[in-house]
C-alpha positions in Angstrom: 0.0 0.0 0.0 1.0 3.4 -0.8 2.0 5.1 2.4 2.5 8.3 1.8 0.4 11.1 3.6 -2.4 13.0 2.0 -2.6 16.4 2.1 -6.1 18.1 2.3 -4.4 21.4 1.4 -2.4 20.2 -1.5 -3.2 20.8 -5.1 -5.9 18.3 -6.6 -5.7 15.9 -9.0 -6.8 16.9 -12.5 -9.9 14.3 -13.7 -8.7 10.7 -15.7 -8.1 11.1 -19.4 -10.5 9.7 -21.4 -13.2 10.8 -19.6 -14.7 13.5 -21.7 -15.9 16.7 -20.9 -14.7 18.2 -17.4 -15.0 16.8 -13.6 -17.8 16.9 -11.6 -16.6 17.5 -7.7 -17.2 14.1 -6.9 -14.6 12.7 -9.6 -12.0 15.2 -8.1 -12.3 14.6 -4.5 -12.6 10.5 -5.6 -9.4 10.5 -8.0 -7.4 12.5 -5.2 -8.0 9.7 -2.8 -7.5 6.4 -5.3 -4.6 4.4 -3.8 -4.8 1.8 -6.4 -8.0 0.9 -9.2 -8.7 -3.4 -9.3 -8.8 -4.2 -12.8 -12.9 -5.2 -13.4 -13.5 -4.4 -9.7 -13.2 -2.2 -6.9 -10.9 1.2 -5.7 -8.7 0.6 -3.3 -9.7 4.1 -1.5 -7.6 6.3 1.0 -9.8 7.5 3.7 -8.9 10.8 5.8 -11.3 9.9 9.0 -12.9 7.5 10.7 -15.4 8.2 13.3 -16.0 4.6 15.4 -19.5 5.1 17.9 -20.4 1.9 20.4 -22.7 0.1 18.3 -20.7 -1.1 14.9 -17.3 -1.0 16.2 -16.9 -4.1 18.6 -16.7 -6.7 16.0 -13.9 -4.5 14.1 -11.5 -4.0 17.2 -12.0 -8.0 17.7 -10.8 -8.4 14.2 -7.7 -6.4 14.6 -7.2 -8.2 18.1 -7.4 -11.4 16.6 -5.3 -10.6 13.7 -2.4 -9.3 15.9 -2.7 -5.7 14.0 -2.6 -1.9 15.6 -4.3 1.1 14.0 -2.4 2.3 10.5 -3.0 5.7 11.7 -4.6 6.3 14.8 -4.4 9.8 14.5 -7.2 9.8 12.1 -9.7 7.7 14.2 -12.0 9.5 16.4 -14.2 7.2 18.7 -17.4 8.8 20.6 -20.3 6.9 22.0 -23.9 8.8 21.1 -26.3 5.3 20.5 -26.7 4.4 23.4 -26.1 7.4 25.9 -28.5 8.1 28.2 -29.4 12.3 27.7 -30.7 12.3 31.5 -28.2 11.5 34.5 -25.6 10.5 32.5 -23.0 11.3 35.6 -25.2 8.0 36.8 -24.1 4.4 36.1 -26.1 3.5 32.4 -28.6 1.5 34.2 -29.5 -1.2 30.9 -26.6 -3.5 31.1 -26.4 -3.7 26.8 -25.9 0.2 26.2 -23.4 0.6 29.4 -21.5 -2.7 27.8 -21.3 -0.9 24.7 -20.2 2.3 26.3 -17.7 0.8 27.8 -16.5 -1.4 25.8 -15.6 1.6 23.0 -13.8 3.4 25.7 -11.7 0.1 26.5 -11.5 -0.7 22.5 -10.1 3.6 22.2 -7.4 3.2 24.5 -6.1 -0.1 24.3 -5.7 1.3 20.5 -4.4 4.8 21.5 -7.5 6.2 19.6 -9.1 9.5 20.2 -11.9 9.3 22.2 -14.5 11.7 23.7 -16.6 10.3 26.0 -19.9 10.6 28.2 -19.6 13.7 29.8 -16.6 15.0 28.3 -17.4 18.2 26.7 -16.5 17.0 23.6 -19.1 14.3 23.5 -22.4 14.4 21.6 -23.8 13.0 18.3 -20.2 12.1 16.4 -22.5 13.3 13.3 -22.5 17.0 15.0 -19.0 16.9 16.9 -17.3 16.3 13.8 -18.1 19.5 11.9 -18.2 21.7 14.9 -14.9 20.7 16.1 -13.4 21.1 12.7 -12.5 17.5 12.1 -14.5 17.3 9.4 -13.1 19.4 6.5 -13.6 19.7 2.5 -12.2 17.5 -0.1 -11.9 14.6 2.9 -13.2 11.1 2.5 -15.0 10.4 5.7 -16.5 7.3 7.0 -18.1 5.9 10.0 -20.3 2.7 10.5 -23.4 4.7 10.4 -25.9 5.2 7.4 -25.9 9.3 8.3 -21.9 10.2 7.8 -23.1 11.5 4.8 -24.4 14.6 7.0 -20.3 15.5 6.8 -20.9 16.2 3.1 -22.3 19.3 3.9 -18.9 20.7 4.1 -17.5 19.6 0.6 -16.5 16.0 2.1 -17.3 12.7 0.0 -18.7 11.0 3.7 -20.6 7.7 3.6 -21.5 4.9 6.0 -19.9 1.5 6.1 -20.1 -2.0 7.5 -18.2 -3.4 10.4 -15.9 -5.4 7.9 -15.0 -2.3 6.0 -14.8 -0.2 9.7 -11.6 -2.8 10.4 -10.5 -2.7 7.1 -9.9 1.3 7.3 -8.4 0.5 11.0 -6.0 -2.1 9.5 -5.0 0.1 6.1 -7.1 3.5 6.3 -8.3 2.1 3.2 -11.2 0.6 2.1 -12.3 -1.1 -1.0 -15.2 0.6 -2.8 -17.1 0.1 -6.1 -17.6 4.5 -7.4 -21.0 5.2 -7.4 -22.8 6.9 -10.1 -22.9 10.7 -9.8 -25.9 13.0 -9.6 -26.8 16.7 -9.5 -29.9 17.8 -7.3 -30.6 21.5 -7.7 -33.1 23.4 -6.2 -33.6 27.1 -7.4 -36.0 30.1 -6.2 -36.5 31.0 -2.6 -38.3 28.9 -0.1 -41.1 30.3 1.8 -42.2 31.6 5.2 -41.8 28.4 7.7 -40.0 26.4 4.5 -36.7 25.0 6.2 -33.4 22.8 4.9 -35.6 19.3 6.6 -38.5 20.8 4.3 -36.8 20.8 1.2 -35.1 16.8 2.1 -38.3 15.6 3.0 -39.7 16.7 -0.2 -36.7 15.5 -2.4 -37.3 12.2 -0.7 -41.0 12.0 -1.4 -40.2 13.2 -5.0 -37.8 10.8 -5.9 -38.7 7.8 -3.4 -36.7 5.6 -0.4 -35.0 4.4 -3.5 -34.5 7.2 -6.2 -31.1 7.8 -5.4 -29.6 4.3 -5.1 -26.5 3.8 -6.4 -25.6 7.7 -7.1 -23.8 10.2 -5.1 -25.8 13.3 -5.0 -24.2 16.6 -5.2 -26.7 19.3 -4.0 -26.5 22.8 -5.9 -28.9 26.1 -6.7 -30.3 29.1 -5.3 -31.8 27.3 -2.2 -28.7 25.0 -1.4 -26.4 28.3 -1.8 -28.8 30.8 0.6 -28.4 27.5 3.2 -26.5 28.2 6.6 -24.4 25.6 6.8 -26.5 23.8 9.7 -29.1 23.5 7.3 -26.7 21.8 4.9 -26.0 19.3 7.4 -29.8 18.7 7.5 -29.8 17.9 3.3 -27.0 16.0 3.7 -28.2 14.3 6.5 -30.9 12.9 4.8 -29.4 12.0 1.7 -29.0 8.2 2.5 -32.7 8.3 3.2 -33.6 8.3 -0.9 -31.3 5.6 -1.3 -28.2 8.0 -1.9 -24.8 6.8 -1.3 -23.7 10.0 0.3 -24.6 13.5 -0.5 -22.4 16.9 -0.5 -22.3 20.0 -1.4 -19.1 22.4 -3.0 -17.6 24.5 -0.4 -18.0 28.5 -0.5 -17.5 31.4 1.9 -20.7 29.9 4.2 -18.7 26.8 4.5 -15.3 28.9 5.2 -17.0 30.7 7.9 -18.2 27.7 9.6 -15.0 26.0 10.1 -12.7 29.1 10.3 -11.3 29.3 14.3 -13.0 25.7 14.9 -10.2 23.4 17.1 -9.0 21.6 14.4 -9.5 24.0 11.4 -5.7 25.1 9.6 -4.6 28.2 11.2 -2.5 30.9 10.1 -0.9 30.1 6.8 -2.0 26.7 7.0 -5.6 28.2 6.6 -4.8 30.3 3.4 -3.6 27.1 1.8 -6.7 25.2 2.6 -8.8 28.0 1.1 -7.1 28.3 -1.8 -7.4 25.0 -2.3 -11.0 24.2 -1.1 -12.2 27.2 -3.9 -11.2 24.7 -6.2 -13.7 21.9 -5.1 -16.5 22.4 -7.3 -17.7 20.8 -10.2 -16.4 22.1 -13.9 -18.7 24.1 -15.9 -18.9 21.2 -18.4 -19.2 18.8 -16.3 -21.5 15.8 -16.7 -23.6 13.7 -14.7 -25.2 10.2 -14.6 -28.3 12.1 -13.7 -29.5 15.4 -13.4 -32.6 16.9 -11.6 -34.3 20.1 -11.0 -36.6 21.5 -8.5 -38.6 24.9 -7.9 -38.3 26.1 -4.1 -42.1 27.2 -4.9 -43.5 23.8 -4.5 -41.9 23.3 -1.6 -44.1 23.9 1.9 -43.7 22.7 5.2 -43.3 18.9 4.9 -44.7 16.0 7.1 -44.8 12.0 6.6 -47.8 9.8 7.1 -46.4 6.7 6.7 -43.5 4.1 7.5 -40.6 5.2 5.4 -39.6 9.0 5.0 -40.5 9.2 1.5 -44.2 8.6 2.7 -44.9 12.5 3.4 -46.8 15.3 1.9 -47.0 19.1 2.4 -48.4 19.9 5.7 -51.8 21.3 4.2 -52.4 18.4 1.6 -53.8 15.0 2.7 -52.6 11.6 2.5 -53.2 9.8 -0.9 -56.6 7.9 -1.9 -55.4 4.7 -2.5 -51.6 2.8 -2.7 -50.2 -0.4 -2.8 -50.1 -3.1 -0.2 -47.4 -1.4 1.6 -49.3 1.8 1.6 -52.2 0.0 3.2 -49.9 -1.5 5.7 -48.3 1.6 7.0 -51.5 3.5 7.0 -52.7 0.6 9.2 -49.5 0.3 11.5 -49.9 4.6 11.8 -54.1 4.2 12.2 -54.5 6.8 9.5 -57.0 6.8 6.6 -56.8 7.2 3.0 -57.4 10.7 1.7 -56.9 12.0 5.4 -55.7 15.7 6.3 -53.1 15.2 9.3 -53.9 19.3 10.2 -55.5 19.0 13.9 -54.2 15.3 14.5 -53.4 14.4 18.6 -50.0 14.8 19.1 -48.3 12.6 22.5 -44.9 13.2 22.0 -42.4 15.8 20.0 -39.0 15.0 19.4 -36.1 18.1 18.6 -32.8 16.4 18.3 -30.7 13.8 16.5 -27.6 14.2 13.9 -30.0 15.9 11.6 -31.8 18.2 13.6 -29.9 18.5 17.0 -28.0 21.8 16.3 -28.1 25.2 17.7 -30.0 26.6 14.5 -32.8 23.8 15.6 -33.0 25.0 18.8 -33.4 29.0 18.1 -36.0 27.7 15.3 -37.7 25.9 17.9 -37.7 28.8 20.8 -38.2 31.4 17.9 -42.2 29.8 18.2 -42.8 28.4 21.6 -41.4 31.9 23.0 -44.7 33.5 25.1 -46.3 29.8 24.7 -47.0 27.6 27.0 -46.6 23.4 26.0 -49.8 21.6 25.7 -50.9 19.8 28.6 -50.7 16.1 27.9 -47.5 16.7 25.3 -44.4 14.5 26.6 -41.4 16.8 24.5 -37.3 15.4 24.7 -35.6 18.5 23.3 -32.0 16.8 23.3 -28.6 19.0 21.9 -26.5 17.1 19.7 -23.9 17.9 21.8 -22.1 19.5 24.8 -21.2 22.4 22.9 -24.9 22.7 21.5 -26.0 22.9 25.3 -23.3 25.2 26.0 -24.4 27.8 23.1 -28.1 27.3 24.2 -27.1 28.4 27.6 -25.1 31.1 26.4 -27.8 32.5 24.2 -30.5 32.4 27.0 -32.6 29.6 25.2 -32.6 28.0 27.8 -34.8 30.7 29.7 -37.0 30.7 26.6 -37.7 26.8 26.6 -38.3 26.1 30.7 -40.9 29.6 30.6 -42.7 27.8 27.9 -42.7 24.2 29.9 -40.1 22.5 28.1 -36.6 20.7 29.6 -33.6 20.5 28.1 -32.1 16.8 28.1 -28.8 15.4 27.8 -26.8 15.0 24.5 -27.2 11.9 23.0 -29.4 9.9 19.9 -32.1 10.0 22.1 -35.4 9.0 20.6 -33.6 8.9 17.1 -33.8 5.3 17.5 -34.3 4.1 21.1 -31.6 2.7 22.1 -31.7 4.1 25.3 -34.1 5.1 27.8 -36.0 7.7 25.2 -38.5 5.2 24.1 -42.0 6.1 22.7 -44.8 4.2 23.8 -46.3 1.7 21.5 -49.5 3.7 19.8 -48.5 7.0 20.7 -47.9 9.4 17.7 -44.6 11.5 18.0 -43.8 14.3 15.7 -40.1 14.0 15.6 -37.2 16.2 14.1 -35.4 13.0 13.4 -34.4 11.4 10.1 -36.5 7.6 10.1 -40.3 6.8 10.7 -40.1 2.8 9.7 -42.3 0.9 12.7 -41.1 1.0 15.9 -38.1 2.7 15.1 -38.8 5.5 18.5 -39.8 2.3 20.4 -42.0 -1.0 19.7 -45.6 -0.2 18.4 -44.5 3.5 18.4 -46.1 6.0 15.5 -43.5 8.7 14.3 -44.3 11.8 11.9 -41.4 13.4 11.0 -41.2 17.0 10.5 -39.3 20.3 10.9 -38.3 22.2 14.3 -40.8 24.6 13.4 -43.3 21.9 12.9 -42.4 19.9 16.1 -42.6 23.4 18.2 -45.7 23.8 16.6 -47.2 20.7 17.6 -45.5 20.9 21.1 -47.6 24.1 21.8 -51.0 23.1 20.1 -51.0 19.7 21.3 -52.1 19.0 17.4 -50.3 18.7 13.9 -50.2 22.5 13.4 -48.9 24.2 10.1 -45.8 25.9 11.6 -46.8 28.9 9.2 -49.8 30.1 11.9 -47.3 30.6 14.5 -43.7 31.7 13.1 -43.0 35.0 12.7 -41.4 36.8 9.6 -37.7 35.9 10.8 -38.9 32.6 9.0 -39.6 33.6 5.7 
């Protein structure tokens, strides 16, 4: 293997001859990192992180244990449980013996390895999906993996980022490479401006319903147009986020001064010099004018309104005003069934038991001011259970800082620990089976927030809506015009 060091400042490599016409980003972030191309088969890939969380990593560190091997580069493995943390008590023993078993056993796993690792309670500790970026780890023109279907979310900085299996998580330990078949490459691009109340989880939740669980399989997605570039970068995360949720590989989007200004000063960010080299170079990380795609799709931001799902799988959803097809396939029935809705039915003024803020795609500090921006001078509906859960320390600590915290209790709400949460219930944050949660997270399939449990997935805005009307509310009657 080749050993030398990548540089994510150096110059990039121009696109394979032969190819036609000029690069899309992908292609030049992909060449840059090709240690060696299998004739007939797969890339032998460099990869610049690694992020390792409690749940997929065991079986890799067992691997390298029985194999006799240490970490290629250790430097570039981050661990950092988030599964299966409790977000209440968390200076308390983790009462279910799986999750503290898990817990510990990454922070055993980090430093028998001499890996990185950030754990419960540490200020560093949250979602890895959230530390990354906001610690500067995460940088553009990196490949970036993790054994988790949602490291695309680090494509939001110009990163190609995509999950993996436990195999390939030792692999990457063992070589930091990995062995990859190049997906297919296409262009999403949304143009116009969104509307009052429209957010970034809007426009995915759309793009998902629009193209299907499965429209994107087998492509990369690179995410361009007016909407994408008027984006703060936490609402890029959110898009990216949610890529793998129409089947996508990964998704990304080409660095610019909004991404520059989110990692400039961060811990790990290039300083000084260092930092005009990375610029320099990370203005070059964009696809050529000419460039072509296996695919490319258009949207208007006009058809885009608040966004909610009605079914099992995040591509069931609609705009918050419209009402849930007459009639669908077996599965259709089945997940109308499983949620106890009806054909044809508007969801506007549905019971509400539970609202969710949180996650790796809605768990940042923009999330939280979007959510206080409405319940501020509310009160929370009696008879509303709502986990509003930071994605990490740092989130808390900016909450705090910015006197949201004030804003939430007044209104009747808590603020929890960082952690998944009610993501996927693997820890205490379990729905109850037949209550419906309106959650800010990023899956709805049955029982994902706990067995029998009915999840609608929505914005902030929509879950702070709901929280305060104790119904499935159009965000648009409450938000003021800082939300157009």
């Amino acid at each position: 293997m080749n050993k030398k060091e990548l540089n994510v400042v150096s110059t990039p490599l121009s696109h394979r001859e032969g190819q036609g016409g000029g690069s899309t980003l992908f292609d030049k972030i992909w060449d840059r990192h090709i240690v060696q191309q299998v004739d007939d088969g797969p890339t032998q890939l460099y990869i610049e992180r690694l992020y390792c969380h409690e749940v997929t990593s065991p079986q890799a560190f067992d691997g390298m244990r029985a194999r006799g091997l240490k970490c290629f580069r250790p430097e570039k493995i981050i661990c950092m449980p988030d599964h299966n943390t409790p977000t209440h008590d968390q200076d308390c023993p983790i009462s279910d013996p799986v999750s503290k078993a898990q817990v510990d056993t990454l922070e055993c796993n980090a430093r028998e390895f001499g890996l990185t690792h950030y754990g419960m309670l540490s200020p560093d500790n949250g979602i890895i999906h959230v530390v990354g970026p906001e610690k500067g780890l995460s940088l553009p023109g990196m490949t970036i993996v993790c054994g988790d279907s949602h490291t695309s979310t680090h494509g939001a900085l110009g990163a190609v980022a995509f999950g993996i299996g436990t195999t390939e998580v030792e692999q990457v330990m063992a070589s930091q490479c990995i062995l990859q078949q190049k997906p297919k490459s296409m262009r999403i691009s949304i143009n116009g401006r969104l509307g009052r109340g429209v957010t970034a989880k809007d426009v995915a939740l759309f793009l998902i319903a629009r193209l299907t669980t499965g429209g994107a399989t087998g492509y990369f997605v690179e995410y361009a147009g007016d909407v994408v570039r008027q984006m703060s970068m936490e609402g890029r995360l959110t898009l990216c986020n949610l890529s793998i949720e129409m089947g996508a590989r990964g998704g990304f989007i080409a660095p610019d001064e909004t991404t520059f200004d989110y990692i400039k000063g961060r811990q790990f960010a290039p300083k000084g010099d260092d930092w005009d080299k990375a610029v320099a170079y990370w203005k070059t990380l964009k696809s050529d004018d000419d460039a072509v795609f296996d695919r490319d799709l258009n949207f208007d931001a006009a058809d885009i309104e608040p966004r909610i799902t009605y079914g099992t799988n995040p591509g069931m959803g609609m705009g918050i005003t419209g009402n849930i097809p007459a009639e669908g396939d077996a599965s259709f029935e089945k997940a109308l069934f499983y949620m106890h809705f009806q054909p044809g039915q508007s969801l506007l003024g549905t019971k509400v038991d539970y609202v969710f803020l949180g996650a790796c795609t809605n768990g940042r500090i923009e999330d939280f001011r979007a959510f206080a921006s409405v319940v501020r001078g509310r009160r929370k509906a009696e008879g509303v259970t709502a986990w509003l859960v930071p994605g990490s320390w740092a989130v808390d600590r900016q909450i705090r800082a910015e006197g949201l915290d004030s804003v939430l209790q007044a209104a009747g709400f808590q603020i929890r620990q960082p952690g998944c949460s009610a993501c996927l219930a693997m820890n205490d944050d379990k729905v109850p089976a037949g209550c419906l949660c309106v959650s800010t997270s990023n899956r709805n399939f049955e029982g994902r927030q706990g067995p029998g449990s009915r999840t609608v997935l929505a914005s902030p805005l929509t879950a702070a809506a709901a929280a305060v009307t104790g119904v499935i509310t159009d965000p648009r009657t409450l938000v003021d015009d800082t939300h157009k």
